[in-house]
N, C-alpha and C positions, 0 to 999 in steps of 0.2 A: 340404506337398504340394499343397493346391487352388492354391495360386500358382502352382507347377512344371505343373499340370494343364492352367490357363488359357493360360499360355503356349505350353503345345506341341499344344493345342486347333485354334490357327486361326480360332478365333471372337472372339478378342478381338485388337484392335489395340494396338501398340505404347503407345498413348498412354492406352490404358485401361490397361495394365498399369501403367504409368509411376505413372498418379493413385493407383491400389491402393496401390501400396507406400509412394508418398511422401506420398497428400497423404490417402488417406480411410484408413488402418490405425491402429493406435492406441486411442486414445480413440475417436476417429468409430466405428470400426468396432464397438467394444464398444458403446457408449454413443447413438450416433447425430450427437455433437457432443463436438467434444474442448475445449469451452469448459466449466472446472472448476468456476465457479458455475451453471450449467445442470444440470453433473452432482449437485453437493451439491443443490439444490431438489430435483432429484427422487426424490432419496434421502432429502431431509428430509420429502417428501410422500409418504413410504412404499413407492417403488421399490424394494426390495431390492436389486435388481440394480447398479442403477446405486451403493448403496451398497457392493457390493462391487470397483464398477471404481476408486471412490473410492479405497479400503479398498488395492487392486491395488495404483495408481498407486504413493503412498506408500511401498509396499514395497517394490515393486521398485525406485524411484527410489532408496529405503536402502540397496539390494542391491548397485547401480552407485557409489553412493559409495563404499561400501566396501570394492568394489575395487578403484577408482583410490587409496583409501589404502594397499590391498595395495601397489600399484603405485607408488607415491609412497613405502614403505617405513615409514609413518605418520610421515612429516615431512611434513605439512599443520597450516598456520597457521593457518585458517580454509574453511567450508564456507558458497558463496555462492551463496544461491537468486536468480534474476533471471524477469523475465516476469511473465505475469499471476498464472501460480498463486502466485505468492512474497507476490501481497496475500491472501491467505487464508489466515487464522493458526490456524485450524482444521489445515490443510494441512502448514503449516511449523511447529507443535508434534509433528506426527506425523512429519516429517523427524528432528526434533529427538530425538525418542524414540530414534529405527533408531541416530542416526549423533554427537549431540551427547561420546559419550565419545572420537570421533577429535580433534575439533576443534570451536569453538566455531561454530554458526551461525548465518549474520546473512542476512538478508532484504531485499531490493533491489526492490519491487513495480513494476512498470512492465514495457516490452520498450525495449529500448536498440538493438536492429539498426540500423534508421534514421539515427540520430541517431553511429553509429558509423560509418553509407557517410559520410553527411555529411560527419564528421571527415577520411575517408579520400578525398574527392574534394576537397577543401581542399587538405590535405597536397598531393597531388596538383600543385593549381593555382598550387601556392605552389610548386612545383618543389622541396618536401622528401622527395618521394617518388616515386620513379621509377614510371612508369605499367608497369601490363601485363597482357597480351592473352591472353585464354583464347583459344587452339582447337580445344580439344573434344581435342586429340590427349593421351593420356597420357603423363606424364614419368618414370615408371615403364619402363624395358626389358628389365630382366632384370639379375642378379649377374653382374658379370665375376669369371673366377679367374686365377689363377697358374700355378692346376696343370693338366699339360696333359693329366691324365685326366678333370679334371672337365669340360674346355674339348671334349671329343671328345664328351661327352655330350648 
């Protein structure tokens, strides 16, 4: 609800709302930095706090695996940490607790976005892959029907 609040306030602009949601909530918002060796120091320096957004993370990241294996019907081969927290084996032993009896999991340390536009502007250039243009407009319009009671609706 304080998001819902902010927004229909008038005192915050669009673009501060935008940052809230996408880019400072989270981690930042709990912890002050969503950089997960930041957060372990200052829970190993006796923050409590911060070892409990530690503690959070972990869990709920378990929580979300396990329901895309709901979802997946638990035919999952494998569960694949990637990014920075995947080098922190502190981290992904604790993944491994929640979620290792779905599937086996393996640990990928690094971020690979980058290095994935890269591939995809290649592709691209190499004319293997057909270009294309966001504008902002959604491609979502709505369910067409059949039936011409739902269509009167």
């Amino acid at each position: 609800m304080p998001v819902v609040k902010m927004c229909c306030s008038g005192d915050h602009s669009f673009d501060d709302i935008k940052a809230l949601i996408t880019k400072n909530g989270g981690l930042k918002s709990l912890a002050g930095t969503d950089d997960i060796k930041k957060i372990k120091s200052m829970r190993d320096s006796g923050d409590k706090w911060a070892g409990l957004v530690y503690d959070a993370f972990a869990y709920n990241l378990g929580k979300y695996i396990g329901s895309y294996a709901c979802v997946l019907q638990g035919k999952v081969d494998a569960i694949i940490l990637t990014g920075g927290v995947s080098n922190d084996e502190e981290f992904v032993e604790n993944i491994r607790k929640y979620t290792e009896w779905i599937a086996p999991v393996k640990a990928y340390g690094g971020d690979f976005e980058m290095e994935a536009l890269a591939e995809g502007a290649l592709r691209a250039l190499r004319g293997e892959e057909e270009l294309k243009e966001y504008t902002g407009v959604p491609v979502f319009s709505g369910f067409e029907s059949d039936d011409p009671e739902e269509a009167a609706e």
